[in-house]
N, C-alpha and C positions, 0 to 999 in steps of 0.2 A: 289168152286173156278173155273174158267173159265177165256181163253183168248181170245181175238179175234184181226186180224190181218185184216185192211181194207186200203181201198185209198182215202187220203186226198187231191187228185188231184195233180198238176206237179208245180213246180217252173218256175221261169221264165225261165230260161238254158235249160225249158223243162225234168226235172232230175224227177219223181214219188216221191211223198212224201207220206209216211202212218203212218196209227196212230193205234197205240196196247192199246185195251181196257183188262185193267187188273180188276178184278170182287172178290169179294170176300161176303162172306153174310150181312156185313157189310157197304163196302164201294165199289165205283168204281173209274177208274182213269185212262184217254186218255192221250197218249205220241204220241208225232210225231215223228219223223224222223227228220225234221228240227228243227235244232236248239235245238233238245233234250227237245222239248215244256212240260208242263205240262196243256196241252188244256183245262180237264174240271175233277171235281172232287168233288162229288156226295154222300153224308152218304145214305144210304138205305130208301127207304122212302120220298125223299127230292124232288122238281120236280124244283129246280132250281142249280149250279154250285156254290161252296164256292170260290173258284180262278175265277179269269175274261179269257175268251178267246173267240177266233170267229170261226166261220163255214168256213171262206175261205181264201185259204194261199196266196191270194193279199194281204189280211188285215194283216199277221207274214211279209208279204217283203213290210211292209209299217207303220201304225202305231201302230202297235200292235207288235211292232219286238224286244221289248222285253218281253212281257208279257209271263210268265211262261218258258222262254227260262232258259238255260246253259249259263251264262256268261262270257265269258275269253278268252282265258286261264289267262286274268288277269280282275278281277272283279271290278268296282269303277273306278275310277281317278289315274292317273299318272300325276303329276305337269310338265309341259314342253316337255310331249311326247316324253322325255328322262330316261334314267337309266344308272347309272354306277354300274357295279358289276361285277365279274370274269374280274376285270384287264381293262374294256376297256368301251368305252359307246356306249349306244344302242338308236337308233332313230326308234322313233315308229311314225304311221300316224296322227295326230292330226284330231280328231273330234271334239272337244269344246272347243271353245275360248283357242286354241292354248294349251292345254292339251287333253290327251287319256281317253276317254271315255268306257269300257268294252271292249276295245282291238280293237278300231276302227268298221268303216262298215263293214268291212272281220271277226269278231271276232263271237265265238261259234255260236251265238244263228241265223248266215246267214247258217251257214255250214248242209249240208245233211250227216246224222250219216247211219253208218250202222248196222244193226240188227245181233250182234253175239252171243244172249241166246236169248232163247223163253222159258217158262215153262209156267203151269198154275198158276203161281202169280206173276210173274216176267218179264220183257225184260229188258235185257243188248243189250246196244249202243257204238260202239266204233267207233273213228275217228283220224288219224293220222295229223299230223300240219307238216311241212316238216322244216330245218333246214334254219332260213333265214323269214319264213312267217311273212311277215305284220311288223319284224324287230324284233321280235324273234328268238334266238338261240335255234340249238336243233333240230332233230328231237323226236320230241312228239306223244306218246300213252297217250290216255283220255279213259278211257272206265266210263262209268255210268248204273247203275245197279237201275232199279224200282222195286219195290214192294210191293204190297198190304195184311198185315195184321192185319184179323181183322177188326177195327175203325183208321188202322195209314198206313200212304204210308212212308216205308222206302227209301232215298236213299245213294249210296255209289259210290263217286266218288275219280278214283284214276288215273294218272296219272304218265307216265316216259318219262327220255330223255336221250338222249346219249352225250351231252352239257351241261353245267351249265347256268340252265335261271332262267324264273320268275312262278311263276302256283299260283293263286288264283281263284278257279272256285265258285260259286255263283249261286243259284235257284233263278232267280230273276220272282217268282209268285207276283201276287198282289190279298190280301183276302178279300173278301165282306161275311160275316158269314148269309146276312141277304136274300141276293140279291135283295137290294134294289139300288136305283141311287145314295148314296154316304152311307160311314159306320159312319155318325156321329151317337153317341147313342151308339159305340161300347167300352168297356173299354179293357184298354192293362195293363198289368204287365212283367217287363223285369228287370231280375236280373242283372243288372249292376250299380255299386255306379261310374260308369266315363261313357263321353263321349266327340267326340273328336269337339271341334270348328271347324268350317269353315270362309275358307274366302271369300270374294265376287264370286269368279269360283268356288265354294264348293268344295275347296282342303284344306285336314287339317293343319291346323297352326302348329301343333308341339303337343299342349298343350293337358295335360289331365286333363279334368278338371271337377271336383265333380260336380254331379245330381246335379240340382235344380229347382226350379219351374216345368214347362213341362216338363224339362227333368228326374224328377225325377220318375223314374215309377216302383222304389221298391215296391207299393202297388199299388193296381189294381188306373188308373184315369179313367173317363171317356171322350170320345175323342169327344171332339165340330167343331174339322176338321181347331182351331185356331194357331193347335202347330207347325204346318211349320218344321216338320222335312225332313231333308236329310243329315242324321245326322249317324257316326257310333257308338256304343255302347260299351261299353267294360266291356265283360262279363267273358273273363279271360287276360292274360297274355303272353298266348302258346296253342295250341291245346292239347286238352286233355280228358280222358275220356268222352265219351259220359254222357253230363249234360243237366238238362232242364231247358232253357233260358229264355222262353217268355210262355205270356198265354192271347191269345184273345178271348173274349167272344163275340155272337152278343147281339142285344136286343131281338132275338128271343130265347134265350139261346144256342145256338149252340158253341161250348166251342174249339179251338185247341189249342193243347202245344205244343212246338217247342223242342224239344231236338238234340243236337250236338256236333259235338268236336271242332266246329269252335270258337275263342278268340271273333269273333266281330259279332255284330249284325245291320244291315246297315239298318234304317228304313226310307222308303221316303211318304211323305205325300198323293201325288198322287196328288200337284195343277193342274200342268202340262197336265194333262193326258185329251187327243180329242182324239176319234180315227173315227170321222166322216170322210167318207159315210161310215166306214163298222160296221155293229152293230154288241153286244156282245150278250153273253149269252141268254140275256133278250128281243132280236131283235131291240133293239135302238143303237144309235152308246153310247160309254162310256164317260164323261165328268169329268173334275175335282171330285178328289176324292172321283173314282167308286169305288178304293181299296185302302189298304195299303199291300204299299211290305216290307214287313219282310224279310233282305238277310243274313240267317249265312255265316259269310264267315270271312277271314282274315284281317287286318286293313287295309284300304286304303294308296294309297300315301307310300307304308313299305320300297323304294328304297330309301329315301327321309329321313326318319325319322329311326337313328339306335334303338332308343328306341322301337322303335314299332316291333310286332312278324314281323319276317321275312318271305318273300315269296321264297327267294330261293331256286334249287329245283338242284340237280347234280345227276349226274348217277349216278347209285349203291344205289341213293333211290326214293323211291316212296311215293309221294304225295296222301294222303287220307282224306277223308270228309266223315265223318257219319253221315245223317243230318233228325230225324223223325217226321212226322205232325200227330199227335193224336189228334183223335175228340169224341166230346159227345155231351150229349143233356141235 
């Protein structure tokens, strides 16, 4: 096992951003500072990155600004970039088509964490959110915690506040198992008999509504890249013991299993995704469905929808996310 602690060059505010390579016999795996990134992520043996990310942090403060970021403090969509909850309502900044997109431009995955564990398998990141930010109640504590063992990168994220707000935080990586220019050819299996409809601004309708066809991925399908998902999953009801959700295979055989305690599993197709001029992994820029992002996290939209788990998060308790990527060949 082995750490290493280097410089991934400065942000625009001129702030030093680094990245901690965590190493194990097994596996490896780079974390920035910004945005709590999951840069690149490597089985032993492999001369190419299973998650997509790039070499320069223009590309994380441009289009790559989510790619293996920390999400939130509220993850997905908020319908009208409003919330009512603790008595009163909260106006957040709209970034898409007049709803909240992962918590606006100001939200996690822009912010510079700071380094407060180091070992040799681990860095913990923490970062405070002040009372009022971006329209958030609360002064908020996030700390996220990496670590490599073995074949699996754990992480553990937990958060407090001294205010009654919202907290759903989200690894939003995007995986290519093969590292090729899209993962068609790749089969997905995700233990969920629901998921939730969208409506034209991919904010959930309400409805939960039984697998079917594509979306039914209780048995391994294999992905032709026609399923058009941005779609959440519902894999429990409430957060709850650490369970494994999802199982992606490439065509190379390269195997991850997704286990967590999070109720949803947010999976987006990857049409969307340009991230030219700046190239990824592979030195070309990434195009349409270089990856799919698998996000455990909490239901979208939960302000919205009292059926849905809850994201509310009050002092006197803390918010926790156990969430681990295991690999094989």
């Amino acid at each position: 096992m082995s750490v290493e602690l280097g410089d991934f060059g400065h942000a625009q505010d001129g702030r030093q951003v680094h990245a901690i390579r965590l190493v194990s016999d097994e596996l490896a795996a780079t974390i920035l500072t910004r945005g709590a990134v999951l840069q690149d992520l490597r089985l032993q043996g492999l001369d190419y990155s299973l998650t997509l990310g790039g070499n320069h942090i223009a590309a994380y403060e441009g289009p790559m600004g989510y790619f293996g970021a920390l999400v939130g403090p509220v993850a997905n969509r908020i319908a009208g970039a409003t919330a009512e909850f603790g008595g009163k309502t909260c106006h957040f900044p709209a970034n898409e088509r007049g709803n909240l997109l992962h918590s606006g431009a100001r939200g996690l995955h822009t912010r510079i964490w700071t380094v407060d564990e180091l070992t040799e398998d681990a860095v913990g990141l923490r970062i405070v959110l002040e009372d009022g930010d971006d329209g958030f109640p609360g002064r908020r504590e996030i700390r996220a915690l990496f670590r490599v063992e073995g074949a699996t990168l754990h992480m553990v994220l937990t958060a407090t506040t001294d205010a009654p707000t919202l907290m759903n935080l989200a690894n939003h990586a995007y995986w290519n198992l093969d590292g090729t220019a899209t993962y068609a050819g790749h089969t997905l299996r995700v233990g969920a008999d629901r998921y939730l409809p969208v409506d034209a601004a991919l904010i959930p309708t309400g409805e939960q509504r039984d697998v079917s066809g594509a979306f039914d991925l209780r048995k391994t399908r294999a992905l032709d890249l026609s399923e058009g998902y941005d779609h959440n999953f519902c894999v429990a009801d409430a957060p709850r013991e650490p369970t494994e959700i999802a199982e992606l295979t490439g065509t190379s055989g390269i195997r991850m299993s997704i286990t967590t305690t999070e109720p949803g599993l947010q999976i987006y197709c990857g049409e969307r995704l340009s991230t030219a001029p700046w190239p990824g992994h592979g030195g070309v820029p990434y195009g349409a469905y270089a990856g799919l992002a698998m996000e455990p996290q909490r239901w979208p939209d939960a302000p919205h929808h009292p059926a849905f788990p809850t994201i509310t998060l009050a002092p006197g308790e803390t918010y926790r996310q156990d969430t681990r990527w295991s690999f094989s060949r």
